[in-house]
C-alpha positions as CSV (number, residue, x, y, z in Angstrom):
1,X,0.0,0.0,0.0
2,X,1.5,3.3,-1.2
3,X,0.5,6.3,1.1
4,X,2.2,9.6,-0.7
5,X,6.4,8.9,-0.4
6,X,5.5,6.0,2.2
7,X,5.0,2.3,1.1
8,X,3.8,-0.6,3.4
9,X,4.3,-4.2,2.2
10,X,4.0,-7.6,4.0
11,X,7.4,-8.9,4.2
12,X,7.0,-12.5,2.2
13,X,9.4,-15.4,1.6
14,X,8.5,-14.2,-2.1
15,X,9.4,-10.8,-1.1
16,X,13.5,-10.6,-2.1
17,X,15.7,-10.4,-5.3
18,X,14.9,-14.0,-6.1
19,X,11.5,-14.1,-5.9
20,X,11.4,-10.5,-7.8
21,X,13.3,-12.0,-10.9
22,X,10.5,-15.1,-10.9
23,X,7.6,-12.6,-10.6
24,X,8.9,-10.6,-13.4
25,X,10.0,-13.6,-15.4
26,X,13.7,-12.4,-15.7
27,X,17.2,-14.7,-15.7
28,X,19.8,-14.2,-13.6
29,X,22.9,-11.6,-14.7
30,X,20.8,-10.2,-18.1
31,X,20.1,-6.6,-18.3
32,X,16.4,-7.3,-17.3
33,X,17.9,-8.6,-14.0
34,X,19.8,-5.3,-13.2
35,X,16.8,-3.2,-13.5
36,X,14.5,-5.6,-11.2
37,X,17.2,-5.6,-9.1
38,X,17.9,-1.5,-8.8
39,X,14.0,-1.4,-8.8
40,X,14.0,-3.8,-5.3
41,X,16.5,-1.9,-3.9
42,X,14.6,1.1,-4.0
43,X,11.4,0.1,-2.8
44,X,12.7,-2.5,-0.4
45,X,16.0,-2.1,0.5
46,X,15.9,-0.4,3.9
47,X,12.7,-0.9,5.0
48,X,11.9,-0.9,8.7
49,X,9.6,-3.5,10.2
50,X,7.3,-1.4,12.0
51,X,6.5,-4.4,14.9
52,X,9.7,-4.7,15.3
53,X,10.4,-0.6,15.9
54,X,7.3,-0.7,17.9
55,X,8.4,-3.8,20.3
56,X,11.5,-2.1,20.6
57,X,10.9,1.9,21.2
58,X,7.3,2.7,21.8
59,X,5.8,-0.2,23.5
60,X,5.9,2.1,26.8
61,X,4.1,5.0,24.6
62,X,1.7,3.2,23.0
63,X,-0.6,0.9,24.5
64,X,-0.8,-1.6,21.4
65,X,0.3,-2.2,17.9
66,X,-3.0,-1.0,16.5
67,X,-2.5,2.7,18.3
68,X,1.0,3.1,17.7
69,X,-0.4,2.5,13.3
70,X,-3.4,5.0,14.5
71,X,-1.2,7.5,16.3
72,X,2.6,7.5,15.1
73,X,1.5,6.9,11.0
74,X,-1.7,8.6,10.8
75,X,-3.1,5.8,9.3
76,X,-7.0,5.5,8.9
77,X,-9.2,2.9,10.5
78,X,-9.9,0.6,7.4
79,X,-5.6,0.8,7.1
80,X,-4.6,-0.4,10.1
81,X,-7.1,-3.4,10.0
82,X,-5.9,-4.5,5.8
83,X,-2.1,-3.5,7.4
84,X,-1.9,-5.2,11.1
85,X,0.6,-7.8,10.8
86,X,3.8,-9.0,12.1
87,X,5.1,-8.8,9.4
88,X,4.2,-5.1,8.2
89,X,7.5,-3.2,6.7
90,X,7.3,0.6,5.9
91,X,10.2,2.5,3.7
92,X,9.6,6.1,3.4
93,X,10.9,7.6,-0.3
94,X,11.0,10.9,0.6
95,X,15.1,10.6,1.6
96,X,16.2,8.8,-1.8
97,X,18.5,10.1,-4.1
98,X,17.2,11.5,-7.4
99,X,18.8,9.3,-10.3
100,X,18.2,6.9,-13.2
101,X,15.6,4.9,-11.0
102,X,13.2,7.8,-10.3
103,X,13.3,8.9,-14.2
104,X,12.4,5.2,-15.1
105,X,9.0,5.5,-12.6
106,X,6.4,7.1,-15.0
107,X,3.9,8.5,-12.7
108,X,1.6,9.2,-15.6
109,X,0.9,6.0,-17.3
110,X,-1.8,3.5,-16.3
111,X,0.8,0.7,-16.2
112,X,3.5,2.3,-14.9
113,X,6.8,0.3,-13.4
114,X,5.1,2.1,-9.9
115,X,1.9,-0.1,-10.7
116,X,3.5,-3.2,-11.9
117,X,6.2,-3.1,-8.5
118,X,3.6,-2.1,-6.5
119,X,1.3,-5.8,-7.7
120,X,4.7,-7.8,-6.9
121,X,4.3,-6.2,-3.5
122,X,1.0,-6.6,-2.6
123,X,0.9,-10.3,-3.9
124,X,-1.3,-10.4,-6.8
């Protein structure tokens, strides 16, 4: 789930570099695989699993996992039920670097690369 610059993803056994290349269809060391592969690294690489962060820092501030979704990511109702897992991972893209990636993500199209990464993601 994409929320402005923040993305929340389930973190799957499916969910890594391997299982990337065999969602897209794509062999090992071609061309195809170093796009998947800078593609993975900037929507995945670096994300934070947000039980994890909440077990560790604000289980004193927060009275459960459900309030610390509500309260420290301002996300709605309807959200946090789809979103609460263990497993839940959040990367905020507001702190990347500008470079070949970002020009490659076509905001405008109806089947952008944003789309398409954002299916792999969310499982479908």
């Amino acid at each position: 789930m994409r929320i402005d610059k923040h993305i929340y993803f389930k973190n799957r056994l499916r969910i890594c570099k391997t299982g990337a290349y065999k969602y897209f269809g794509v062999r090992r060391n071609s061309y195809a695989s170093s796009i998947i592969e800078r593609l993975y690294d900037y929507y995945c690489r670096g994300s934070v699993n947000l039980y994890w962060q909440y077990l560790k820092y604000y289980r004193r501030e927060f009275n459960d996992f459900r309030d610390f979704l509500d309260k420290k990511h301002n996300l709605f109702p309807n959200e946090i039920t789809s979103l609460n897992s263990v497993l839940l991972k959040h990367k905020n893209l507001d702190f990347q670097p500008s470079g070949s990636i970002g020009n490659l993500i076509d905001r405008g199209e109806e089947n952008s690369v944003e789309d398409i990464f954002d299916s792999f993601l969310e499982g479908k």
